[in-house]
TORKOL-4160 file (C-alpha; in steps of 0.2 Angstrom, whole numbers, padded with zeros to 4 digits, m for minus):
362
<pt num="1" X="m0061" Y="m0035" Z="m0179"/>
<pt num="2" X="m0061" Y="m0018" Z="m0169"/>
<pt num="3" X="m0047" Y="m0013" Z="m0162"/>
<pt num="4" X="m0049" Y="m0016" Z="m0143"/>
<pt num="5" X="m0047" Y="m0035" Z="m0149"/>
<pt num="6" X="m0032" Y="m0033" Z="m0153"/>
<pt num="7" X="m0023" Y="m0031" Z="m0135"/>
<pt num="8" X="m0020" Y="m0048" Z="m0128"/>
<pt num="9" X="m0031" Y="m0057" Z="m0118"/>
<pt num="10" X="m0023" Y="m0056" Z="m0100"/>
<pt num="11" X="m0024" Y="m0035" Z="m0104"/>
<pt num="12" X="m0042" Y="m0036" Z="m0108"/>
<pt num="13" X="m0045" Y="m0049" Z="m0093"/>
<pt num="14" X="m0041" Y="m0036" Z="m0080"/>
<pt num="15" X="m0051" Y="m0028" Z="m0069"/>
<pt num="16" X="m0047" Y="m0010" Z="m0065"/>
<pt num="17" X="m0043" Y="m0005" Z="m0050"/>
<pt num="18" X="m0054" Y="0005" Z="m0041"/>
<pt num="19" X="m0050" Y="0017" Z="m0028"/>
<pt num="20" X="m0056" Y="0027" Z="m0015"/>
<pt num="21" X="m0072" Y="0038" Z="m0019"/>
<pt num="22" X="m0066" Y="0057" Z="m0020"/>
<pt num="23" X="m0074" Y="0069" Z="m0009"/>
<pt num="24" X="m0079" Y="0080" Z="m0023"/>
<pt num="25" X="m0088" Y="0065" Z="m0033"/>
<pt num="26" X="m0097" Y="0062" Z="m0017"/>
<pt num="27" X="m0103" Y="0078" Z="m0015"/>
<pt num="28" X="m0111" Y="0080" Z="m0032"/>
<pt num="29" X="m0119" Y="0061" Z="m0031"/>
<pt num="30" X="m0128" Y="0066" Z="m0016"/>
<pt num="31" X="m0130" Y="0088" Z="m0017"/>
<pt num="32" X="m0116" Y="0089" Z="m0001"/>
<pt num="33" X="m0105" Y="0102" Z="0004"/>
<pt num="34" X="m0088" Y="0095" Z="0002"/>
<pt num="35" X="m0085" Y="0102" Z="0019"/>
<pt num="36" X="m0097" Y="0093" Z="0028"/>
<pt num="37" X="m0089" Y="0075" Z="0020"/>
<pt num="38" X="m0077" Y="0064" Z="0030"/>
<pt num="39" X="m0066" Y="0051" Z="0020"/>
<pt num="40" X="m0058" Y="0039" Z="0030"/>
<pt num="41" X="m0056" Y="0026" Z="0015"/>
<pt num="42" X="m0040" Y="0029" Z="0006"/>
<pt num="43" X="m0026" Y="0026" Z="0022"/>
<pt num="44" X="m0022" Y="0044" Z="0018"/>
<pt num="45" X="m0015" Y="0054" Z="0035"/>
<pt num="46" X="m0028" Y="0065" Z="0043"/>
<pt num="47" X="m0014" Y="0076" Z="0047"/>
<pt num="48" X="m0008" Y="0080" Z="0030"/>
<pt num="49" X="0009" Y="0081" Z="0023"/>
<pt num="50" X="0023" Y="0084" Z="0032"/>
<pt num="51" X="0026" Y="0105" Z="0036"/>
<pt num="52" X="0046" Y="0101" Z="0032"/>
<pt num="53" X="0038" Y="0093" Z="0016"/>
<pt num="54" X="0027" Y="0106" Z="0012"/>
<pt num="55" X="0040" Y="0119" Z="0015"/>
<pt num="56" X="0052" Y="0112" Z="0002"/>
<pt num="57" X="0039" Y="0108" Z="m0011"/>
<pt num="58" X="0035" Y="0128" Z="m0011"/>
<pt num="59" X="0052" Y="0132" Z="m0012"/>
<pt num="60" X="0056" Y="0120" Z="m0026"/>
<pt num="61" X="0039" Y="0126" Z="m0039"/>
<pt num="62" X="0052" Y="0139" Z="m0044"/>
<pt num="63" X="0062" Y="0126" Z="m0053"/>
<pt num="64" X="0047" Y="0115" Z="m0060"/>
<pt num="65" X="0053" Y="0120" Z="m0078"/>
<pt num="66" X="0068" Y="0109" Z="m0076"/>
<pt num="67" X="0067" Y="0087" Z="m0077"/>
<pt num="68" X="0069" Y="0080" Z="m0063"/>
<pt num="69" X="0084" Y="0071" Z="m0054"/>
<pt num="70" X="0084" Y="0059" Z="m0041"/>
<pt num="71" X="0101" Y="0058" Z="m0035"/>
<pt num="72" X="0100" Y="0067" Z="m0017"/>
<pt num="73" X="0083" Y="0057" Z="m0014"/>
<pt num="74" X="0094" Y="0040" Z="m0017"/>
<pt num="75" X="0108" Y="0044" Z="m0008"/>
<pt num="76" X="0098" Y="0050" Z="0006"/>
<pt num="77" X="0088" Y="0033" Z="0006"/>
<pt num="78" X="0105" Y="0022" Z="0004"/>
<pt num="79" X="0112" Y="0032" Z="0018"/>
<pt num="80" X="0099" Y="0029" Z="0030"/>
<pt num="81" X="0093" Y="0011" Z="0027"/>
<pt num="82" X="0113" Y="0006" Z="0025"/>
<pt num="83" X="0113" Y="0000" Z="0006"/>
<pt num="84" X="0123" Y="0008" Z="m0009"/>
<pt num="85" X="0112" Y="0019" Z="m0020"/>
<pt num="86" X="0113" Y="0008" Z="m0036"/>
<pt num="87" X="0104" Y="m0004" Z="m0023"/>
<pt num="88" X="0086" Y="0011" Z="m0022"/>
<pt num="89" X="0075" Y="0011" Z="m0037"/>
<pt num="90" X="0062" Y="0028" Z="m0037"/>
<pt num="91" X="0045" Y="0023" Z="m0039"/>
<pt num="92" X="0029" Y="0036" Z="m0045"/>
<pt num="93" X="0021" Y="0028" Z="m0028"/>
<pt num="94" X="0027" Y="0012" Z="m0024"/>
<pt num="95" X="0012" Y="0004" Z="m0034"/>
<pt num="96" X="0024" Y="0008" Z="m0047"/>
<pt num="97" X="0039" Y="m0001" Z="m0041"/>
<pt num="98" X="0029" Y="m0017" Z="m0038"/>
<pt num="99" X="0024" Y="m0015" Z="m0058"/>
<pt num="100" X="0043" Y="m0015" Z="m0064"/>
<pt num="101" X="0047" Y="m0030" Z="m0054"/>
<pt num="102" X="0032" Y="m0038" Z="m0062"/>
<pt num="103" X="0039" Y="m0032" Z="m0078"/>
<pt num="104" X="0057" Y="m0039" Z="m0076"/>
<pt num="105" X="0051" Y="m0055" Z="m0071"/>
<pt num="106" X="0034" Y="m0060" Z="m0076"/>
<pt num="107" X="0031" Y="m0064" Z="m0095"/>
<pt num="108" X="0017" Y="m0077" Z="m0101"/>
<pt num="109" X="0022" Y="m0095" Z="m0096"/>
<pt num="110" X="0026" Y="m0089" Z="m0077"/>
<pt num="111" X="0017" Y="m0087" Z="m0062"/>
<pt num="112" X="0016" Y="m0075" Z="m0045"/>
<pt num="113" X="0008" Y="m0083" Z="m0031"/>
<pt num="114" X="0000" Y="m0072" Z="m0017"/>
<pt num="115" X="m0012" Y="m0072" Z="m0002"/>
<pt num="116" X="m0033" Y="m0072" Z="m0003"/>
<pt num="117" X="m0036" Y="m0056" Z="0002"/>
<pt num="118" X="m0021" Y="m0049" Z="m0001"/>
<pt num="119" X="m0015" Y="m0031" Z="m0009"/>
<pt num="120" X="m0026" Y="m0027" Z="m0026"/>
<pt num="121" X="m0012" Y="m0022" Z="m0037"/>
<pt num="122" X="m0003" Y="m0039" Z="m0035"/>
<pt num="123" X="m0013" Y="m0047" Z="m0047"/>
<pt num="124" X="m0015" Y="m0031" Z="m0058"/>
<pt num="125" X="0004" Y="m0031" Z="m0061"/>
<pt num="126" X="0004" Y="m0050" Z="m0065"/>
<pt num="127" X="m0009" Y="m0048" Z="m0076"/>
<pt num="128" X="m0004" Y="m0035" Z="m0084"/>
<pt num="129" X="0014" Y="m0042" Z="m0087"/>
<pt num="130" X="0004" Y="m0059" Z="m0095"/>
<pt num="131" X="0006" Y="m0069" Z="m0078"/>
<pt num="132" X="m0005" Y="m0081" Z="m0072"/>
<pt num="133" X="m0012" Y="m0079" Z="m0054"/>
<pt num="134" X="m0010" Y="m0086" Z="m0041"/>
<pt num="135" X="m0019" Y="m0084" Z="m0024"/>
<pt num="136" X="m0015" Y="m0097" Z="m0009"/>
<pt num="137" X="m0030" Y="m0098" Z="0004"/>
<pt num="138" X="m0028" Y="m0086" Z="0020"/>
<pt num="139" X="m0028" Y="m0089" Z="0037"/>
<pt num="140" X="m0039" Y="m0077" Z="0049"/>
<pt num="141" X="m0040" Y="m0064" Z="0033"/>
<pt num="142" X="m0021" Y="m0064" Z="0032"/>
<pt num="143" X="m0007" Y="m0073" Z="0023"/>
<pt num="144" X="m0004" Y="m0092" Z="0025"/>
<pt num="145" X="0014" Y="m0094" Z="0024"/>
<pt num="146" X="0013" Y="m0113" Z="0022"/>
<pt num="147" X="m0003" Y="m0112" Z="0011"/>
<pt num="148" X="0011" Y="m0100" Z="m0001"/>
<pt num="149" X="0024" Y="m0111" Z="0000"/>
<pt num="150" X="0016" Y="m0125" Z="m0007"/>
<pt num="151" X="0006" Y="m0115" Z="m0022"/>
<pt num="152" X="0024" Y="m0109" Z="m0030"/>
<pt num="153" X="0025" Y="m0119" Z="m0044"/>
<pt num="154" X="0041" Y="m0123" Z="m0056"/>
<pt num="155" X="0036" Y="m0106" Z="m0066"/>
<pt num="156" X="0033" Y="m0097" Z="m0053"/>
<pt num="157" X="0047" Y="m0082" Z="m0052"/>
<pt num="158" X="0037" Y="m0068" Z="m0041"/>
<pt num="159" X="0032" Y="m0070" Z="m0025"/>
<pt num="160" X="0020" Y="m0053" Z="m0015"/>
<pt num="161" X="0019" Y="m0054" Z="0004"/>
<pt num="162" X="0013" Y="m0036" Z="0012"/>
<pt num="163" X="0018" Y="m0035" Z="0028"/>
<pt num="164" X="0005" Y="m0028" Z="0037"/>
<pt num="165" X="m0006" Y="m0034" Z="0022"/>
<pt num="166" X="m0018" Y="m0021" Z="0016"/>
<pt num="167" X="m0033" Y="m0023" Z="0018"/>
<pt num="168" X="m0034" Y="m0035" Z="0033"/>
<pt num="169" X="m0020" Y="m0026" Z="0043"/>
<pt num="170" X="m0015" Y="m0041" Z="0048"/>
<pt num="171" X="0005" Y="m0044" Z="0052"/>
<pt num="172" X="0016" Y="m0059" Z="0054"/>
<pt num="173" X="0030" Y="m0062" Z="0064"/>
<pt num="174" X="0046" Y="m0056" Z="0055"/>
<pt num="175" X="0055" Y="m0074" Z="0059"/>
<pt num="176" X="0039" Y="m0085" Z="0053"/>
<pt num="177" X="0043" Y="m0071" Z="0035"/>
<pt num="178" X="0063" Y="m0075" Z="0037"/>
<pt num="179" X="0060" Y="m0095" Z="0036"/>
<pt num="180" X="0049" Y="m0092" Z="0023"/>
<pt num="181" X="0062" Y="m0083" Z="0014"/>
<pt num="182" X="0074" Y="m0096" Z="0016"/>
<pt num="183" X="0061" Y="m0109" Z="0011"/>
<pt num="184" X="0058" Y="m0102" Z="m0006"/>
<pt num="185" X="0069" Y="m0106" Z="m0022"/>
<pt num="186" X="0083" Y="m0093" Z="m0024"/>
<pt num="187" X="0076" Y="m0089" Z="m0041"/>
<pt num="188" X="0061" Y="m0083" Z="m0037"/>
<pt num="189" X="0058" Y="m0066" Z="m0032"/>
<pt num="190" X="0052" Y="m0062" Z="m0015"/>
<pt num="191" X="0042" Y="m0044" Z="m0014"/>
<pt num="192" X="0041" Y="m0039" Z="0002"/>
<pt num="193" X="0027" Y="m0023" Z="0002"/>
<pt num="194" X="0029" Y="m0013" Z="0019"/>
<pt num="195" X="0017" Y="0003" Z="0014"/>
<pt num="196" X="0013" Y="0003" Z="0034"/>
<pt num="197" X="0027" Y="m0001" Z="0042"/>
<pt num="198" X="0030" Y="0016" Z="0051"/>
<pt num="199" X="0016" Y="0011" Z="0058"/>
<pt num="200" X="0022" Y="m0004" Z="0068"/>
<pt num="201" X="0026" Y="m0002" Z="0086"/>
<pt num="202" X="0046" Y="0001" Z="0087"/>
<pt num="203" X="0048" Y="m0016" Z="0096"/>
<pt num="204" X="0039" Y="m0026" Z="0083"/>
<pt num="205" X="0050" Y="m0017" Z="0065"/>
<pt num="206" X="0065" Y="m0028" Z="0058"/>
<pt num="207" X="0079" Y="m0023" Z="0048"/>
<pt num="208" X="0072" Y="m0033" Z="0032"/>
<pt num="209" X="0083" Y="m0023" Z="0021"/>
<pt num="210" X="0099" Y="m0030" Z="0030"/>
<pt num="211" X="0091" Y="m0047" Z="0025"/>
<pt num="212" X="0095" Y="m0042" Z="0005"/>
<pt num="213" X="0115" Y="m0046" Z="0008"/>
<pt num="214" X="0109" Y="m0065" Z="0012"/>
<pt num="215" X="0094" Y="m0068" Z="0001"/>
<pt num="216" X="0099" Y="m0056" Z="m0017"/>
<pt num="217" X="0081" Y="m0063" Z="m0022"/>
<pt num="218" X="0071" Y="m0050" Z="m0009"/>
<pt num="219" X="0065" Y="m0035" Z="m0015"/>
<pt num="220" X="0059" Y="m0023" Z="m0002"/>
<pt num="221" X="0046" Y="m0009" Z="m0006"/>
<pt num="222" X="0041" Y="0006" Z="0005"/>
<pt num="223" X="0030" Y="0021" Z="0003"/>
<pt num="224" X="0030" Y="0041" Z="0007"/>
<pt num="225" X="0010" Y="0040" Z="0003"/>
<pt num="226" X="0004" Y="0034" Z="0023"/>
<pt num="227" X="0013" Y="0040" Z="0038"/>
<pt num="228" X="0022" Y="0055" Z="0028"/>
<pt num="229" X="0006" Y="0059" Z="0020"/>
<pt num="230" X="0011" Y="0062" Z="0003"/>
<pt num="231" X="m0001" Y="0051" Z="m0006"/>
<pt num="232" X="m0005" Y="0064" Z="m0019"/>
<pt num="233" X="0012" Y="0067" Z="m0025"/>
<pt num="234" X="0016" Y="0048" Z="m0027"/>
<pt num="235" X="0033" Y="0042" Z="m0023"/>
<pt num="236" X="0039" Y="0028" Z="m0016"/>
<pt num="237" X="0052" Y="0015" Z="m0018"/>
<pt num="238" X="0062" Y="m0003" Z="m0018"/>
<pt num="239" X="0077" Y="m0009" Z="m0013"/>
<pt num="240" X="0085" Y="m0023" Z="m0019"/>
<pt num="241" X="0100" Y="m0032" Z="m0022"/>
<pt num="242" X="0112" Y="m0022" Z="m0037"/>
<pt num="243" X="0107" Y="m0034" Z="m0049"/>
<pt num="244" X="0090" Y="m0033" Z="m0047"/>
<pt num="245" X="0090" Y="m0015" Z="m0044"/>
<pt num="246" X="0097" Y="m0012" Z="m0061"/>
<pt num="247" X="0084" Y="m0022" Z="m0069"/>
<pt num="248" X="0072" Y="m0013" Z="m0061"/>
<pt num="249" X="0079" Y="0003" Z="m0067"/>
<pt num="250" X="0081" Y="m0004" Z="m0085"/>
<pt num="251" X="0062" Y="m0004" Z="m0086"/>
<pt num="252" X="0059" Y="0010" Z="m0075"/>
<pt num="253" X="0053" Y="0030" Z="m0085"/>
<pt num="254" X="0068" Y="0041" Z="m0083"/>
<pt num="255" X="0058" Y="0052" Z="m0074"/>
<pt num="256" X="0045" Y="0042" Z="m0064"/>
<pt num="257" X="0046" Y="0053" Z="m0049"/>
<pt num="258" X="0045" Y="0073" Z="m0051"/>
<pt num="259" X="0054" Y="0087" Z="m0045"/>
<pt num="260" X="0041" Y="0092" Z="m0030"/>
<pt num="261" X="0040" Y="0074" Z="m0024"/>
<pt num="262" X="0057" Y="0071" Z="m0025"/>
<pt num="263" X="0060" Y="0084" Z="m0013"/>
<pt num="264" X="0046" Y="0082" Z="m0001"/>
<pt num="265" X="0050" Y="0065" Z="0001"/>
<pt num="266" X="0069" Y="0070" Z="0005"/>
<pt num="267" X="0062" Y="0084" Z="0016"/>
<pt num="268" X="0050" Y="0073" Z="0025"/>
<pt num="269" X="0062" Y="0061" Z="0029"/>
<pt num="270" X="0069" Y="0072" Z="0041"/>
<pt num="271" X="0052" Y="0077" Z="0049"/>
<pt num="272" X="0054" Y="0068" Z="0065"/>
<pt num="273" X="0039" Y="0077" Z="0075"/>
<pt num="274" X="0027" Y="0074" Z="0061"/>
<pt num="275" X="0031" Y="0055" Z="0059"/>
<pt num="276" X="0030" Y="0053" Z="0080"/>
<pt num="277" X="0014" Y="0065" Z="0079"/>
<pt num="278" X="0006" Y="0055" Z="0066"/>
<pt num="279" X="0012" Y="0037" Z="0076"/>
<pt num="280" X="0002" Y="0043" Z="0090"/>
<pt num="281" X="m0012" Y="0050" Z="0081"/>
<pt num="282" X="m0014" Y="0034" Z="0072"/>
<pt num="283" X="m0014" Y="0022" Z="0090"/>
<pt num="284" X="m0026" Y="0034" Z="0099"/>
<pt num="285" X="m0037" Y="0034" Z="0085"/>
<pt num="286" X="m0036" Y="0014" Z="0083"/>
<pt num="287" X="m0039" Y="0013" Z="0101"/>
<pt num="288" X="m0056" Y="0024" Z="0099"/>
<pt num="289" X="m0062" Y="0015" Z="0082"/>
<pt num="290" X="m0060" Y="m0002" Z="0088"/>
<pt num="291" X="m0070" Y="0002" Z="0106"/>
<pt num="292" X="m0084" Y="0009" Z="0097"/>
<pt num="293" X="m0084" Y="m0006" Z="0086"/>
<pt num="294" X="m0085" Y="m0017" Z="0101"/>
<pt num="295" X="m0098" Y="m0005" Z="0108"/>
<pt num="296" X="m0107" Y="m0009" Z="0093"/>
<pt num="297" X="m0106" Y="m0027" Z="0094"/>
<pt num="298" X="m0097" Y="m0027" Z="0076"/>
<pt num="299" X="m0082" Y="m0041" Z="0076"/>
<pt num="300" X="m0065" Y="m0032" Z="0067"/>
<pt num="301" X="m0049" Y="m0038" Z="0062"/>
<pt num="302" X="m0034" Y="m0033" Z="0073"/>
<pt num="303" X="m0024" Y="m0022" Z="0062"/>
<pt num="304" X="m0006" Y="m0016" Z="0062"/>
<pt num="305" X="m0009" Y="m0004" Z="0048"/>
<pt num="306" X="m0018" Y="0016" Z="0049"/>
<pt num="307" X="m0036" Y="0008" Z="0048"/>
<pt num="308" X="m0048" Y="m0005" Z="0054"/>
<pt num="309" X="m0059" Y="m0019" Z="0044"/>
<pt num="310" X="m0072" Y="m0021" Z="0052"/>
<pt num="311" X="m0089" Y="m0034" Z="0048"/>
<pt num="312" X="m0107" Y="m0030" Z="0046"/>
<pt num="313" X="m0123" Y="m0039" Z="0039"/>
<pt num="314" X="m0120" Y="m0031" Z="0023"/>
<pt num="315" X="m0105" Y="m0022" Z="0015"/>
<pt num="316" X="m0114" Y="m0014" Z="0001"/>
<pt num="317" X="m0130" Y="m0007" Z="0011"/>
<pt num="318" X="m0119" Y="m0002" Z="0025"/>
<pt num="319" X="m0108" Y="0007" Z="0013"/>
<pt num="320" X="m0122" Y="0017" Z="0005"/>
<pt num="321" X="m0130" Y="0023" Z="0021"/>
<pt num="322" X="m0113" Y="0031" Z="0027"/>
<pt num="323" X="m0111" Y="0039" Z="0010"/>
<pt num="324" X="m0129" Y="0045" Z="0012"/>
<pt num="325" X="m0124" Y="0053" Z="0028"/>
<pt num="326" X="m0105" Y="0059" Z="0022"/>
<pt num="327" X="m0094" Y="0048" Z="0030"/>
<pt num="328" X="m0084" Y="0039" Z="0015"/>
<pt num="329" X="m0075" Y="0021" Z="0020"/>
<pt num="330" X="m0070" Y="0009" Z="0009"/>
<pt num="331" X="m0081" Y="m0007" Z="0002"/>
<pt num="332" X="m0070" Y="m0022" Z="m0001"/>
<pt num="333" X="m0081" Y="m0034" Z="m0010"/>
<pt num="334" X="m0066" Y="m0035" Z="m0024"/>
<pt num="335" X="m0054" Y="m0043" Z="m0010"/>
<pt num="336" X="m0068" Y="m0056" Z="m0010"/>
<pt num="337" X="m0076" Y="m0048" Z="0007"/>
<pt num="338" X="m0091" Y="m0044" Z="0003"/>
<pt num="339" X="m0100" Y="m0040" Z="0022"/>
<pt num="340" X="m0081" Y="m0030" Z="0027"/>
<pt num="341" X="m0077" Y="m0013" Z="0026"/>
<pt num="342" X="m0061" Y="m0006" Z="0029"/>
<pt num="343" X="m0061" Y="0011" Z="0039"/>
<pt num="344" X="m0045" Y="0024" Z="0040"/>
<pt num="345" X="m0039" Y="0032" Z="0055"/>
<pt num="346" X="m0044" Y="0049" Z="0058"/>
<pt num="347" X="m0044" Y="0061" Z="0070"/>
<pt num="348" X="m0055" Y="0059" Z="0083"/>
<pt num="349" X="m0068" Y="0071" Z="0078"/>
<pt num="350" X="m0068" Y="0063" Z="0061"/>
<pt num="351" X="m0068" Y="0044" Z="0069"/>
<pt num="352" X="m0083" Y="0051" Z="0080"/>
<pt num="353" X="m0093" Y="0057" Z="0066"/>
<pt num="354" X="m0089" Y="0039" Z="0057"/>
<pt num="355" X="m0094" Y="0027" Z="0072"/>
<pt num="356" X="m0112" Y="0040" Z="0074"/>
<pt num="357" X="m0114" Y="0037" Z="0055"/>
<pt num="358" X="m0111" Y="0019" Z="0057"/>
<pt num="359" X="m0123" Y="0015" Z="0070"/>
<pt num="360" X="m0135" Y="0027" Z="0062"/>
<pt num="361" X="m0133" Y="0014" Z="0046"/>
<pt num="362" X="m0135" Y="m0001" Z="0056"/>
C-alpha cells in the first residue's frame, strides 16, 4: 500500500482549491507581456496597499530577524470593534481563521451546513477536519436562511454564512441573519464571514460584533486582503466570545501572522483616505461594469462585494477567449456555475479593457 493511502479518506476526497490565475503564468501560456495583462479575478484592490501600510512595512524589514508579536495589532482591533483582546484571534488571512474554527469544532461524526454557491473554503475546512458536508439549496445564487435552518442536523456544530457571499455578492438583511442566529441551537457555531464588508454602503453595515455579548456561539471573521489591499501579505482575523477565542487560539501557530503584516495591517487601519478612495473606486467602477454588462445584453447578479458575476452561453469558452486577449477573470464552474464568471473591480481603464475583451469573446 503506498503511502498516499495512508491519509484518511475525507484528506484524499478533497479538491484543492484553486485560485486566481497569476499574471506571470499567463504570460508564459500565451508569449504575453505581463504588462499588457489585466487581472480582475482574485477581488484584489486595483489601487494597491495602503501608502500608511506600505510606509510601515519598509520601516519594519529592518526588524524581520526577530518573531513576531501580535499584541499592538490585538489591542488596536479590541479597541476599535469594542471587545477585549482575549476576544481577537490573528489569522494568516482570514482563510486561516475559518480553518481553526473547523478544527476546534469539527471532528468525524459531525457536520457544517452551508449555502449552494457559497465560499470554497467552507467545505475545504470541513473536510479537512473529517466533517461531513453539507450544502442547503440557495435562493437567487445566494443563501437560503430557511433552506439552512432546516438542513442543521443533531451533529451539526458549525454553521458558514458569508455576508456578502463570495462569489455571488449577494447580501442579506442583517435582521433576517439576527433571527437566524436566534433560531439556531446555542451549540452550534455560527461563522459569520464578512471579507467585504467595507464594501457595504455605511447605511446598510451592522455592528454584528456587538451581537457576540448575546449569542457566545457567533464567530465573526474579517479580512485586510480586500479594501486594505493587502492580499499578499495575508492577515486577517475573528472575533469571538473569550471561550471560543481561546480555543481558537489553542490550535492556532504561534506565529501565524508575520512581523510585516502585522504592522501593515495596524498601519492600514488608520488609512482613512485610502479606505474612502478605494470605497469610491470600487462603486464607480461597479456602476461602469454592470452598464456595459447590460449594454451587452449579459444578465449579472447584483453584488454588494468589489466584483460582479455575470452569465454567458459558456463559462469555459468565454473564459479562454479573454485569457487569449489578456484580461484574466474568474471561472466558477467549481461553485456549481458553469456558464458565470465572476469579474473584480478595476479601474476604469482596466474595466474598459475587460468589457472590449468580453464582447470581442462573445
Amino acid at each position: 500500500m503506498s503511502i498516499s493511502a495512508q491519509a484518511p479518506a475525507y484528506i484524499r476526497a478533497i479538491s484543492p482549491y484553486i485560485p486566481g490565475k497569476p499574471i506571470t503564468e499567463l504570460a508564459r501560456e500565451m508569449g504575453l507581456a505581463v504588462e499588457s495583462i489585466v487581472k480582475l479575478a482574485s477581488n484584489e484592490n486595483p489601487l494597491g496597499m495602503s501608502p500608511k501600510a506600505r510606509a510601515a512595512v519598509e520601516k519594519a524589514v529592518g526588524g524581520i530577524e526577530r518573531y513576531p508579536d501580535q499584541f499592538e495589532l490585538v489591542a488596536a482591533l479590541a479597541a476599535r470593534l469594542g471587545v477585549a483582546p482575549e476576544q481577537v484571534v490573528l489569522g494568516n488571512g482570514s482563510n486561516d481563521v475559518l480553518d481553526l474554527a473547523a478544527r476546534v469544532f469539527l471532528a468525524p461524526g459531525r457536520s457544517s451546513v452551508f449555502s449552494q454557491h457559497a465560499f470554497a473554503v467552507y467545505p475545504l475546512a470541513t473536510m479537512s477536519a473529517g466533517g461531513e458536508c453539507i450544502a442547503a439549496p440557495a435562493k437567487h445564487y445566494g443563501h437560503d436562511l430557511t433552506a439552512m435552518r432546516a438542513a442543521i442536523r443533531p451533529d451539526t456544530r458549525v454553521v458558514w454564512i458569508a455576508n456578502p457571499n463570495n462569489p455571488t455578492g449577494n447580501f442579506l438583511p442583517y435582521a433576517e441573519v439576527r433571527a437566524f442566529i436566534e433560531a439556531v441551537p446555542a451549540d452550534v457555531a455560527v461563522v459569520l464571514d464578512e471579507a467585504y464588508n467595507e464594501y457595504l454602503p455605511p447605511a446598510e453595515r451592522v455592528d454584528t460584533v456587538a451581537w457576540i455579548k448575546e449569542f457566545p456561539n457567533l464567530i465573526v471573521t474579517r479580512t485586510f486582503s480586500k479594501i486594505y489591499g493587502l492580499a499578499g501579505l495575508r492577515v486577517g482575523y475573528a472575533v469571538a466570545s473569550a471561550a471560543v477565542a481561546d480555543l481558537l487560539n489553542r490550535v492556532r501557530q504561534p506565529f501565524n501572522v508575520n512581523n510585516l503584516a502585522i504592522v501593515a495591517a495596524r498601519a492600514a487601519m488608520d488609512d482613512h483616505l485610502f479606505i474612502a478612495e478605494s470605497f469610491e473606486l470600487n462603486r464607480r467602477g461597479m456602476e461602469q461594469i454592470v452598464a456595459g454588462l447590460k449594454r451587452l445584453g449579459l444578465e449579472h447578479i447584483p453584488s454588494h462585494g468589489n466584483f460582479v458575476t455575470f452569465a454567458v452561453a459558456d463559462g469555459a469558452a468565454t473564459n479562454r477567449k479573454l485569457l487569449q486577449q489578456g484580461v484574466i477573470v474568474r471561472p466558477i464552474s467549481g461553485y456549481g456555475l458553469p456558464n458565470h464568471l465572476r469579474v473584480t473591480v478595476g479601474r476604469e481603464t482596466e474595466n474598459v479593457r475587460f468589457l472590449e475583451a468580453l464582447e470581442n469573446s462573445l
